[in-house]
Every structure is written in C-alpha cells, then in structure tokens.
C-alpha positions in Angstrom: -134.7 -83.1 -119.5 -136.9 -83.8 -116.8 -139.8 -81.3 -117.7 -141.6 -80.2 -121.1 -139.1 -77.5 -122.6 -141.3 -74.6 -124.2 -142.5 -71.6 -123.6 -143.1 -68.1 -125.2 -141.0 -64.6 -123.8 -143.5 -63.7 -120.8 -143.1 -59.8 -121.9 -140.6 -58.4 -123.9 -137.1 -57.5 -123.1 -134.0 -55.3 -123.5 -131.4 -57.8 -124.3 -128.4 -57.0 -122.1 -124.9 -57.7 -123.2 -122.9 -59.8 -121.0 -119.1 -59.2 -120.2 -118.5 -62.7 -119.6 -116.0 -64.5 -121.6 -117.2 -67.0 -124.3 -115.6 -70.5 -124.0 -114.2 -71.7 -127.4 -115.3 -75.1 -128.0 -115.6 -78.4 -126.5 -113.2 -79.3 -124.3 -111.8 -82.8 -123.8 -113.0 -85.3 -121.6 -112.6 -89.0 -121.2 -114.0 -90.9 -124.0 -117.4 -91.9 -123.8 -118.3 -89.8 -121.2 -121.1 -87.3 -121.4 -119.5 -83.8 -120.8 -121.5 -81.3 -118.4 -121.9 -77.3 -119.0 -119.4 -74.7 -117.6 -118.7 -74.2 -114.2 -118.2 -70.3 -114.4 -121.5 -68.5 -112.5 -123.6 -65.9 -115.3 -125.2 -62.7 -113.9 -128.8 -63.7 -112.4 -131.4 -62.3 -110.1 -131.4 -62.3 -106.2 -133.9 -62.9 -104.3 -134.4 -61.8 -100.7 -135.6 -65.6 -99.4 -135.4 -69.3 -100.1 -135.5 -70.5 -103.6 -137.5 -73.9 -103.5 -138.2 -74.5 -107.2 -136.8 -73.4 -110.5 -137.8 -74.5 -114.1 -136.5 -73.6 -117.4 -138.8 -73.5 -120.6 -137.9 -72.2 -123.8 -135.7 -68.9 -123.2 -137.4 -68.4 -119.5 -136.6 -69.9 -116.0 -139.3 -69.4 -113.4 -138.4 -69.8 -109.8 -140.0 -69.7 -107.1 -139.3 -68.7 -103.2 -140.2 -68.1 -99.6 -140.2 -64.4 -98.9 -138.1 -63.9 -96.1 -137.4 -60.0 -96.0 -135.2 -58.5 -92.8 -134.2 -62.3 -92.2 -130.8 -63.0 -91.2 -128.3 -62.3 -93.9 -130.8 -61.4 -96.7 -130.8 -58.3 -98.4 -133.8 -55.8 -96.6 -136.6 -54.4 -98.5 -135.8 -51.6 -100.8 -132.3 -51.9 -101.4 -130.6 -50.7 -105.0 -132.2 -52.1 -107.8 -134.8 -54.1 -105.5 -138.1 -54.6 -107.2 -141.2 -56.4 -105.4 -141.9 -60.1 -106.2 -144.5 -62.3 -104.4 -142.8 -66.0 -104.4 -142.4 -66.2 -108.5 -140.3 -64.7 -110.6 -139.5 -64.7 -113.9 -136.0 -64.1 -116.4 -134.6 -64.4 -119.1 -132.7 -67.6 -118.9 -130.2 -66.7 -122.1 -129.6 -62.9 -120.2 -130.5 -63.1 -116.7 -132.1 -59.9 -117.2 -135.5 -59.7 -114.8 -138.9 -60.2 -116.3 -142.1 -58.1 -115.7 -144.2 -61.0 -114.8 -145.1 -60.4 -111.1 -148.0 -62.9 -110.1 -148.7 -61.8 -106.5 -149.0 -65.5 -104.7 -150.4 -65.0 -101.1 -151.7 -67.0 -98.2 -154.3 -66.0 -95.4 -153.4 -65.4 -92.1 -154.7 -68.3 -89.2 -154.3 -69.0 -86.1 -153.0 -72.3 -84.2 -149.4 -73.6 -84.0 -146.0 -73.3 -84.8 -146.8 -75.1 -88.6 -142.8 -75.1 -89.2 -139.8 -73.1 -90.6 -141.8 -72.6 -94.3 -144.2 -70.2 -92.8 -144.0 -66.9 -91.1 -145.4 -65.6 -87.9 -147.9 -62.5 -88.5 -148.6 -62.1 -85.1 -148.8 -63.4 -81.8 -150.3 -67.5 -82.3 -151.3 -66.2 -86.2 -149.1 -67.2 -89.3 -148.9 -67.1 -92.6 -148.1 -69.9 -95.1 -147.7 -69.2 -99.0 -144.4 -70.9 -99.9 -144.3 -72.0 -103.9 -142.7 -75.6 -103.6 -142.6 -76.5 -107.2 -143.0 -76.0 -110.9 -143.8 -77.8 -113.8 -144.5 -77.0 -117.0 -146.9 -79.0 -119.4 -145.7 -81.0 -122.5 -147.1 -79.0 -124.5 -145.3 -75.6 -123.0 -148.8 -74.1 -123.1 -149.1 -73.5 -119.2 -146.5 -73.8 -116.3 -148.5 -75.4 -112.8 -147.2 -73.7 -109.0 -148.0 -75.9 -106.2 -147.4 -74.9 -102.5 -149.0 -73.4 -99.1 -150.4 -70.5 -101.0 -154.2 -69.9 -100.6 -154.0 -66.8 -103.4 -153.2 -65.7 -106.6 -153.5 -61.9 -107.5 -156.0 -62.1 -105.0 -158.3 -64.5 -106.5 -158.5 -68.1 -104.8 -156.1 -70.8 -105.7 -156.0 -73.4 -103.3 -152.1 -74.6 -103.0 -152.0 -75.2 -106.9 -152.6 -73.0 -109.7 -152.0 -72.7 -113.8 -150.6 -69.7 -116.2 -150.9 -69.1 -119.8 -147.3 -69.9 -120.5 -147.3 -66.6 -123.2 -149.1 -64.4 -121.7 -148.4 -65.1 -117.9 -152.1 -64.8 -116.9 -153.6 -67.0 -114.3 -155.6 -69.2 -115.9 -159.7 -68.4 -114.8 -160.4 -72.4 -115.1 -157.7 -74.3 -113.4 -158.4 -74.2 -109.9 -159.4 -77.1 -107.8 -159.1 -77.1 -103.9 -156.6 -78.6 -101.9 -156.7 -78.7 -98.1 -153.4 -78.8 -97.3 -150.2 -78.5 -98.9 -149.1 -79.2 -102.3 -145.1 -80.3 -103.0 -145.0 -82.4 -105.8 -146.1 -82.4 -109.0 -146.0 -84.2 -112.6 -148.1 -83.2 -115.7 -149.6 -85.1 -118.5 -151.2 -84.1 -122.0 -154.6 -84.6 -119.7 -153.9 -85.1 -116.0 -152.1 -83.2 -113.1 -150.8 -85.7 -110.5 -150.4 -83.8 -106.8 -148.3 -85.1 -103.7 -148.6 -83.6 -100.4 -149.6 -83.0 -97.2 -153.4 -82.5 -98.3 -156.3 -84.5 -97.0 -159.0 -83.4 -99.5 -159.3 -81.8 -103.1 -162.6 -80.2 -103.9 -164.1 -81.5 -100.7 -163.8 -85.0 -101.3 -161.0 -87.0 -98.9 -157.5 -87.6 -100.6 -154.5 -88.8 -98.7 -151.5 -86.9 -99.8 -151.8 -88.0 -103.8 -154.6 -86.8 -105.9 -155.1 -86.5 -109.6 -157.1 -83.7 -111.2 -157.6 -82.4 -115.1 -155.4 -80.3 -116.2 -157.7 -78.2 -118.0 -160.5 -77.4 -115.9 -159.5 -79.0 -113.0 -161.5 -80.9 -111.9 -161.2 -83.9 -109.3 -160.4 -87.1 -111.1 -161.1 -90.8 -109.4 -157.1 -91.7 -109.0 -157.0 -91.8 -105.4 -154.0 -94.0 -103.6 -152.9 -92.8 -100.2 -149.8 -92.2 -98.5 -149.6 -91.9 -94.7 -146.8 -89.1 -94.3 -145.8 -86.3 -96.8 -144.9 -86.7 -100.4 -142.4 -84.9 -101.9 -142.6 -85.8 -105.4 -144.4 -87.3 -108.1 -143.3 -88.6 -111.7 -145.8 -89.4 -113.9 -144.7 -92.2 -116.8 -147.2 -92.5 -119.1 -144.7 -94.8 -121.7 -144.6 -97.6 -118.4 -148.9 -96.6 -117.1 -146.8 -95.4 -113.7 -146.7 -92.8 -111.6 -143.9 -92.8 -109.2 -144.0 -91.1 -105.6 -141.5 -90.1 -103.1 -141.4 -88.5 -99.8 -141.5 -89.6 -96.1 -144.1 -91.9 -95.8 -144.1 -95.5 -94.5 -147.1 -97.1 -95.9 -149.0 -96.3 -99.4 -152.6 -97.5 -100.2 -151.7 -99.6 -96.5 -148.7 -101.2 -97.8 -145.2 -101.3 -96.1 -143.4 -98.9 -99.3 -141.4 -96.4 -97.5 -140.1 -93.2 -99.2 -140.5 -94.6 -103.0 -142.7 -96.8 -104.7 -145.3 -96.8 -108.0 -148.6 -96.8 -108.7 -150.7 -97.8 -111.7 -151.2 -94.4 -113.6 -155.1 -95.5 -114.0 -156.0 -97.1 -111.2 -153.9 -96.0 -108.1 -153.4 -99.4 -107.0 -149.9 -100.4 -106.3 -147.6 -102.1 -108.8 -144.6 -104.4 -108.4 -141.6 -102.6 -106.8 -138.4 -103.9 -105.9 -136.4 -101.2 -104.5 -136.5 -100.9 -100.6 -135.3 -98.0 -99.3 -132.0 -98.4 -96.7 -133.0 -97.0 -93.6 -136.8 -95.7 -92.5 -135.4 -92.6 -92.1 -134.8 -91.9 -95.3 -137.0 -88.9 -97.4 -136.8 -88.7 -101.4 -136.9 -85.5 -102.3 -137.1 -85.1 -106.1 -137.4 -87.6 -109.1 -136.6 -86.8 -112.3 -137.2 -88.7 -116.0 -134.9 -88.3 -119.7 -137.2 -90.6 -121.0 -134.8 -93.5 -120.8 -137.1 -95.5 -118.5 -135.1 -94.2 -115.6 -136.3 -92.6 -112.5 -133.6 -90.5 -110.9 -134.1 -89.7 -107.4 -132.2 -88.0 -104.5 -132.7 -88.2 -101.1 -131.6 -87.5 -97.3 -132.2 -88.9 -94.1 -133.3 -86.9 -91.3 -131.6 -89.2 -88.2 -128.4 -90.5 -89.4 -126.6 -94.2 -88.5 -125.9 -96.4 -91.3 -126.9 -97.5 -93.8 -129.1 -94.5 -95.4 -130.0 -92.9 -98.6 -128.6 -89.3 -99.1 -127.3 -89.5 -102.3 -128.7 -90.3 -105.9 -130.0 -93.3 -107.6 -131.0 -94.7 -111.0 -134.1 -96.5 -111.0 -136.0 -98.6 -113.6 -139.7 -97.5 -113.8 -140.9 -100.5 -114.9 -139.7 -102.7 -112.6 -138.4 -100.7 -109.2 -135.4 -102.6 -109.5 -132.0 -100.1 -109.2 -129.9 -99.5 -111.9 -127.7 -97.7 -110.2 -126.5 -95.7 -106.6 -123.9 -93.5 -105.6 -123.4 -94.2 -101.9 -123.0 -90.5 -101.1 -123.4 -89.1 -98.1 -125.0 -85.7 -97.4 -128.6 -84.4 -98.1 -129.8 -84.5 -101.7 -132.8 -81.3 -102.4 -132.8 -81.8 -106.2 -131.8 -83.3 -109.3 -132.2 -82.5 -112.9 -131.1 -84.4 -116.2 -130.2 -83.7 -119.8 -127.6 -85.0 -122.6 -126.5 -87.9 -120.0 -125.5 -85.8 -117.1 -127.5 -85.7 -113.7 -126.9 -82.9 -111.6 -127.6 -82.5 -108.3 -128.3 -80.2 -105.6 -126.7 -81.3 -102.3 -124.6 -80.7 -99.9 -122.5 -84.1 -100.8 -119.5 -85.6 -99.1 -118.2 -88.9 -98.7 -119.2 -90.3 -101.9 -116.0 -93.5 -101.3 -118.3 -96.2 -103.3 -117.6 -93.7 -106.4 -114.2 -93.5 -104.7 -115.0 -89.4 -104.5 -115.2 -87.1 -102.0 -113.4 -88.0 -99.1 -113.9 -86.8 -96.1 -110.1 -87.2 -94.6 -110.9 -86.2 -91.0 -113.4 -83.2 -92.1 -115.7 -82.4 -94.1 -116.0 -80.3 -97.5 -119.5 -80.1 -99.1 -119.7 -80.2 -102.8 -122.9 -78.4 -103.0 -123.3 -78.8 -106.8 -122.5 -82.3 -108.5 -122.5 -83.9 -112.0 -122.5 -87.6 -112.4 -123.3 -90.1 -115.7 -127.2 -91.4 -115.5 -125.4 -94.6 -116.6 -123.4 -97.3 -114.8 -120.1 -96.9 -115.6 -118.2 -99.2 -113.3 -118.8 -101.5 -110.3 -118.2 -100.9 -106.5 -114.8 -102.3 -105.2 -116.2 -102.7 -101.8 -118.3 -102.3 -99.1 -119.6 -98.6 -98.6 -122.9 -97.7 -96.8 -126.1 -99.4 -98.3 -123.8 -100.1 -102.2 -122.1 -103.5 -102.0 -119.3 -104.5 -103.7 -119.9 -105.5 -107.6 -122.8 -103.1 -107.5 -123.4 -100.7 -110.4 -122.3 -96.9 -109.7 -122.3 -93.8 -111.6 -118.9 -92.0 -112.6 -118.1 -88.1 -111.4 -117.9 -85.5 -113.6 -116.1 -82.8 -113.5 -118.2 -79.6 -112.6 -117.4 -78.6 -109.3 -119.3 -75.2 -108.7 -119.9 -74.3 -105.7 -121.9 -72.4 -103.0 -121.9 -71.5 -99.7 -125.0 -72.9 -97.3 -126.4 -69.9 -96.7 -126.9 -66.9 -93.8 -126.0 -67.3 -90.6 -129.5 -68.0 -88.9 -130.9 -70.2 -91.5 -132.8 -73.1 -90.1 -131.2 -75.5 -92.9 -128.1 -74.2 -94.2 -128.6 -76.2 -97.3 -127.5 -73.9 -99.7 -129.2 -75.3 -103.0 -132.2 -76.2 -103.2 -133.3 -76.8 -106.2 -131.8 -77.4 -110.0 -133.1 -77.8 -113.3 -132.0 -77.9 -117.2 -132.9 -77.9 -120.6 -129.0 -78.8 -121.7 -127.9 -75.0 -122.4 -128.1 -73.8 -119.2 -128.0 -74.9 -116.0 -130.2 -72.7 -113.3 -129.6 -73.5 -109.3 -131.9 -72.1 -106.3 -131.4 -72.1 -102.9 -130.2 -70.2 -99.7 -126.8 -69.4 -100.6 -125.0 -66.1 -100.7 -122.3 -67.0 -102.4 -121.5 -68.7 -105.5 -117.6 -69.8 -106.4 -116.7 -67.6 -103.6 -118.5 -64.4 -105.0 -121.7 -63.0 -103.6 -125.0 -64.1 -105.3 -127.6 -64.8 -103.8 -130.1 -67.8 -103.6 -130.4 -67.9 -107.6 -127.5 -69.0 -110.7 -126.8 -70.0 -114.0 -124.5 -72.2 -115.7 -124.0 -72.0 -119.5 -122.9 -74.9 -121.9 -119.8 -74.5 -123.9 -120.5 -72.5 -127.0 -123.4 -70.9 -125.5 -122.7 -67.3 -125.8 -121.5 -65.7 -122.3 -120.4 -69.0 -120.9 -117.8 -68.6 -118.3 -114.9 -71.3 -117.7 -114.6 -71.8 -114.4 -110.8 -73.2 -114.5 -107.9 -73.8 -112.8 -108.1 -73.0 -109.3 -106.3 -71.4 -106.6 -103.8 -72.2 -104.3 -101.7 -72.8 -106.8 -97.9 -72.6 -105.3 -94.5 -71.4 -106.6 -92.5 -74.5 -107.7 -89.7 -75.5 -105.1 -86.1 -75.2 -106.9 -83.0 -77.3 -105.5 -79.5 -77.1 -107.5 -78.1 -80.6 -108.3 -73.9 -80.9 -107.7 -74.1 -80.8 -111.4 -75.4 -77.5 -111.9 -79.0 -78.8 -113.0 -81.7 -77.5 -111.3 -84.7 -79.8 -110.0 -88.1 -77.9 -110.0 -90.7 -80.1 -108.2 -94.5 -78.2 -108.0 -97.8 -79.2 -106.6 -100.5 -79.0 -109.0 -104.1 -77.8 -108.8 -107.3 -78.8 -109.7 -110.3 -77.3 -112.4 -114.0 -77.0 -111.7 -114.6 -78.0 -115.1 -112.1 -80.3 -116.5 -110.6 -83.7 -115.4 -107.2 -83.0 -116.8 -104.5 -80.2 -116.8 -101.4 -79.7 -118.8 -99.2 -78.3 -116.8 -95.8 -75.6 -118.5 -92.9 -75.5 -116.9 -91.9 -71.7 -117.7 -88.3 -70.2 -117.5 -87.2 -66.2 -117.4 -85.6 -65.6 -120.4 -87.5 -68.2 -122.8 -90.7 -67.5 -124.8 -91.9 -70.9 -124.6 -92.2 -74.0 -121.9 -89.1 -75.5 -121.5 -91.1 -78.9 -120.3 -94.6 -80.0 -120.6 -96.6 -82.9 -118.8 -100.6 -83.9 -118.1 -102.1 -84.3 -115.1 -105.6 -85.6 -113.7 -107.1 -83.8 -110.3 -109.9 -83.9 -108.3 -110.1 -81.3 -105.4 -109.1 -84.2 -102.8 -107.0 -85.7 -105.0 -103.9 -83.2 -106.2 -101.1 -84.8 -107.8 -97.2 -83.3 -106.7 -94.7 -83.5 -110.5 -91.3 -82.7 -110.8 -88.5 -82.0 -113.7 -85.1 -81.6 -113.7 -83.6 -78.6 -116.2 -79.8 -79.6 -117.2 -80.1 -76.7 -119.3 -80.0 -74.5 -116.3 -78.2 -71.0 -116.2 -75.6 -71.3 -114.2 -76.4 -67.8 -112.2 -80.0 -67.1 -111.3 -82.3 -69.1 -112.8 -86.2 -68.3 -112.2 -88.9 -70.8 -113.3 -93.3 -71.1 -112.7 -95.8 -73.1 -113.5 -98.4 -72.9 -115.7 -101.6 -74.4 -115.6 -103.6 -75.0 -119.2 -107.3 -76.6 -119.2 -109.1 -78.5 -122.2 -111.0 -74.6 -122.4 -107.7 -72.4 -122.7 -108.4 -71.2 -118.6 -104.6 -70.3 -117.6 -103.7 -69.8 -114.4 -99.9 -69.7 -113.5 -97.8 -69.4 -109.7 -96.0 -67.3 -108.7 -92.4 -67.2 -109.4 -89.9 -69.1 -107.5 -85.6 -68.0 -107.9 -82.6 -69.9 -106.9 -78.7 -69.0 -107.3 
C-alpha cells in the first residue's frame, strides 16, 4: 500500500446488495507471480468532472475532482439521482453506495490570465481555481490531508491544504497554514506534512515549491529545499531520513536533478542520487512506497523524441539507483501498490522491452495496467532509454479498460488516478466508459473472494471454428482463440452436437496482441452433418463459447 490504511464509516449507511457475481477462489497463475484483483467493473459513483485523486482507508475511498458541470460529454446539473458535491466525495468502498459527507471545497474568484485547463472562467478576464489534486491519509488513519487550488473549505479559509477528522468528517479548526500557490503533492508522517507545488510561500515566509509544516497545528516548519518548476509529488521515507520529489523541474536546492531526486528528511539538503532521468522533458507524476525500500514512480513526457520516461520505474530510496523500468510508452497519471502488484493509470502502449504491447502499425491504449514491483527477467534488447541485460518487470494479467474521455476534453487521459489497500482497487479519471459500459470518471475493482467481485473473462470476438472434411471422412476443426482480462491462460473445449461433454481439450496463453490460432482433427466424425464450437474456460469458471459452425 502506498498510504496509511484506516479510517472510521464517515456517517452511516444502508448497505446495498450487489447483483454482481462472486468469483470462487483463486485462480491460477504462473508460479511465483503475485496475482492482481478482478477485472470485472463494481457499481460506483459518477461524477460530473475530472477525478484527480482517490484514496482508500478502512471501508471508505475519498476522491476528489474538478467540477466541470455542462462540460462536453458530462452529465448536466440535476440529472436522476444527481446529488451536489463540491470537489470531494465520499463512499463506501465495500458497496459503492454514496456517503453524506459533503465538505463544500471553494476557491475565490480573481482576475488576470488564462491560469490553465484546471480552472474555470467566471467571467470575462476572472477565474476561478479550486481543483483538489491529492489525498493522503495519516499513519495513524486519524485525519485524511486535501491539497489543491482551493482557497475554502465550508467557507472558512484553507489555503490549498486542509485536514478532516477521519470519523467524523469535520474540518479540523487547527490545521491550516497558508500556501500561496498551489499544492499537488503530498506525504504524511506521525509529525510532519511534506507539500510540493507551485507555491512560493507558506504562512508568509518564502518556500520554493516544497515546504514542510506540522501536522497538527500546522505550523511552518524550517525544511525548506527549492525546486525551480512544479512538483508533482512527494514521498516521505522516514525508515531511509528521505523525502523523495517528483515533478517538472530542472534544478533543486540549485542543482542539475530533473524530474526526481531526494532530499534529507531533516535538513532539505540534497542526498546522493543516481538515477537521471532520460530526456528533460520528462514529468514524474506520482510515487508510491510498500515499504520495501522501493520508490515507484510513473511519468510522461510532454514533447516526445526518444529516449523518454512515460512508463513506470522501481527505484531504491536509499541510493537513487534503479531497480527496475518498463520502457513503456504512453503517459503514466498514477500508480498504486499492494501484495506485489503495481498498478497503473496510463494510457500505455508500446511496452516491447517487456515484450508487451505492441503497437503493430496503430495504436491501442491499455489505460489500466498491472505489473510485478520485482524484476523478473532481463531486457533482450535495445528499447528506448532500457538497454539490453537491464532489469524489467513482468505483465500481469488485468487488462480493464476505459475509454479517454468526452469529446472536448483537453487531455483525453482517461484515468487519472489509482489507489489500493489489496481488496479493492478504485480508478479516477475522465472516462465515460469502463470495459465498454458507461461509467463515468470513478471505478472499482474487487479481489477474488471479496464478496461482489466480478470476473472479467474471456472476451469477445470470439469466432465459429472453421470445419474442412478430410477424404477420410474426419473432420479438421481449426479456431482462433481469445484472450481474458484477468487470466494468462485459457482452456479451450472442443464441443460437438449430440455429446454432453468436450470431445477434445487443450490450453492456451493470450495476451490481447498476441492470440494464438489451434486446431484438432475429429476421426470420430458423423458421417452426415456434424456441428462443433468452441468453448472458452478461465482459471475463475468465466465461459464464453462461439457460435456454432456446420459442415456436411
């Protein structure tokens, strides 16, 4: 897990039953491999913007959004069902079912500029900025932290960072220090609350982009390195006395470190750091921690050419030297980790040093990935910025998928953020659609044996078999197989009319791009019509079959 997992039911609720199916046990995967949750989408809430940050604690996920009402694509104000939410939500992680908590996170209105795509125009040359960028909860689970562009909370002042009672859900009356500018990463201690951003001050006093205040009352505290351009993200690791920062800048504390580096955790002052990032284009977006000593980060690069950083990485804290990349092309937005899986929240393609992905003349987003946090193999070759004999991560299979979102949409990222606690799995974004069904810009994803979780299995086109007769009177059936969102391998049932039970059985592995073509011959075959299809098992007891084929 990359955050503290606990926290007490914000209000109570009516527990809803779910008509999803319940997956019966584990299902098999390749030995020694950590296996990831379901790939089958549960019932969640819809928001009518952007989902920049989600966090799951105890039996909750928070997430929070940019408002976007009458935008392109979104659902308008007031539609069935619709209830009013200021940029954080609340639900039931274990249901879906909505929460009552409805903090009501605003931002003044100014005048000046264009300040970008995350705020909205009030007026004429006046905007308004109150986006929630990201969540944390504490270690203890006693309060969850919001930072963003937002200047209000329930209409008291809360300069881009703010703190709730994680049981009741009230603001907390003590935490609230002033940021000038904007807040978009955070990491929480049992004493201190490390801020990344686009600030230039806290309380008054100058900070460059990284600042470190109390987490109880707030107050300023003397860590005070600088970054010149944004930072995304900030992992604190109290085990190594780091914090780690990523984003877009070039130089921190007036050293060359662009887009990722550490700190000393005390002092601010740079530490040893081997990693250097591929191109200076490059922007790390999120980092995440299991406690391993690892710092898992993803990335994307804003310009393009080769090589560049859009994928994921494994990273020592102690050291900055890599433990792993994935070579994958395609922007990373987040990345979460629990029970040795790392998922991701991209929009990934071309991933040919983990010999995934390829691209074959056009391109297919996997929006939603899995990968081990461990090394499994080495690179065979040459790909991007991973060299041959390099370390790489191995592809799992959970292959969800959304769309990137309305038409109109600046980014068309479709996720934007992911987190887990190992149960569940719960995605944000822009998306409207999620494994080809409408939901939009929030989903969950269940572990097997976690009641309600839904096998996502075999998938479709799946083909009638082609039939030829042999001069013998044998009939040769020869199928193309399919592929499963949620399993590696697929046994595949050679069915006949007339017989209860498969006349021929075989195994096959499949990844979307990489469908394997079987055949058998039946010398068993009625002489006079014979009709045969295929049926497709997984590991979970999914069935999906084709259609029938006949020959004479």
């Amino acid at each position: 897990m990359n955050r503290a997992r606990k926290l007490s039911c914000v209000a109570a609720v009516a527990v809803a039953a779910l008509s999803a199916a319940v997956v019966p046990g584990p299902a098999a995967i390749a030995a020694g491999l950590p296996q990831p949750v379901t790939a089958g989408a549960l019932p969640t809430p819809q928001t009518d913007g952007v989902v920049f940050a989600v966090a799951i604690a105890g039996n909750i996920a928070v997430a929070a959004w940019e408002v976007q009402q009458g935008a392109p694509g979104r659902r308008g104000a007031g539609g069935p069902g619709e209830v009013t939410r200021n940029n954080l939500l609340a639900f039931d992680v274990t249901t879906g079912e909505l929460l009552p908590w409805a903090p009501v996170v605003s931002g003044s209105v100014f005048s000046g500029s264009d300040p970008g795509p995350f705020c909205k125009p009030a007026n004429t040359g006046r905007w308004i900025c109150d986006s929630v960028f990201r969540i944390e909860v504490s270690p203890d689970g006693n309060k969850i932290y919001v930072g963003g562009d937002f200047d209000k909370v329930d209409g008291q002042w809360r300069s881009r960072v703010a703190a709730f009672d994680a049981a009741t859900g009230a603001l907390d009356p003590y935490f609230k220090p002033r940021v000038a500018g904007r807040v978009r990463g955070l990491s929480i201690t049992d004493d201190t609350v490390y801020l990344g951003g686009g600030f230039n001050a806290v309380d008054g006093v100058p900070r460059t982009r990284l600042a470190a205040v109390s987490t109880g009352s707030g107050a300023l505290l003397p860590w005070a390195p600088t970054a010149d351009r944004e930072v995304f993200a900030v992992l604190a690791a109290p085990a190594q006395g780091r914090t780690v920062i990523g984003g877009s800048f070039d130089n921190v504390n007036g050293t060359y470190r662009h887009g990722l580096t550490a700190v000393d955790a005390a002092s601010g002052a740079l530490v040893p750091w081997k990693w250097v990032t591929p191109s200076p284009y490059d922007t790390i977006t999120d980092l995440a921690t299991d406690g391993t000593g690892t710092v898992y980060v993803g990335s994307y690069n804003w310009l393009g050419g080769n090589p560049r950083f859009e994928g994921r990485g494994a990273i020592d804290i102690a050291t900055g030297k890599p433990r792993w990349m994935d070579g994958c092309y395609g922007d990373t937005q987040s990345v979460a980790v629990a029970d040795g899986v790392l998922y991701s929240a991209s929009h990934t393609h071309n991933c040919a040093a983990i010999n995934a992905v390829p691209e074959n003349g056009s391109i297919d987003y996997h929006r939603l990935l899995a990968e081990t946090t461990t090394a499994t193999k080495t690179a065979q070759r040459n790909v991007n910025y991973v060299r041959s004999g390099d370390p790489i991560p191995e592809l799992l299979p959970w292959l969800p998928n959304t769309n990137g979102g309305p038409a109109g949409s600046p980014w068309l990222n479709g996720p934007w953020a992911v987190d887990t606690d190992g149960r569940y799995v719960v995605v944000g974004g822009e998306f409207t659609t999620v494994n080809g069904s409408a939901q939009q810009s929030l989903t969950r994803f269940a572990a097997r044996g976690v009641p309600g979780a839904v096998n996502n299995g075999p998938q479709v086109p799946f083909p009638a078999p082609d039939l030829s007769r042999r001069i013998d009177g044998a009939i040769s059936i020869r199928w193309t197989g399919t592929w499963d969102a949620q399993n590696r391998e697929i046994r595949y049932e050679v069915m006949r009319a007339g017989t209860a039970n498969p006349i021929y059985t075989t195994t096959s592995s499949a990844w979307p791009w990489s469908v394997t073509t079987m055949s058998f011959t039946d010398n068993q075959a009625p002489q006079d019509t014979a009709e045969y299809w295929i049926r497709s098992v997984d590991a979970d007891g999914a069935v999906l079959s084709t259609p029938h084929s006949s020959i004479s």
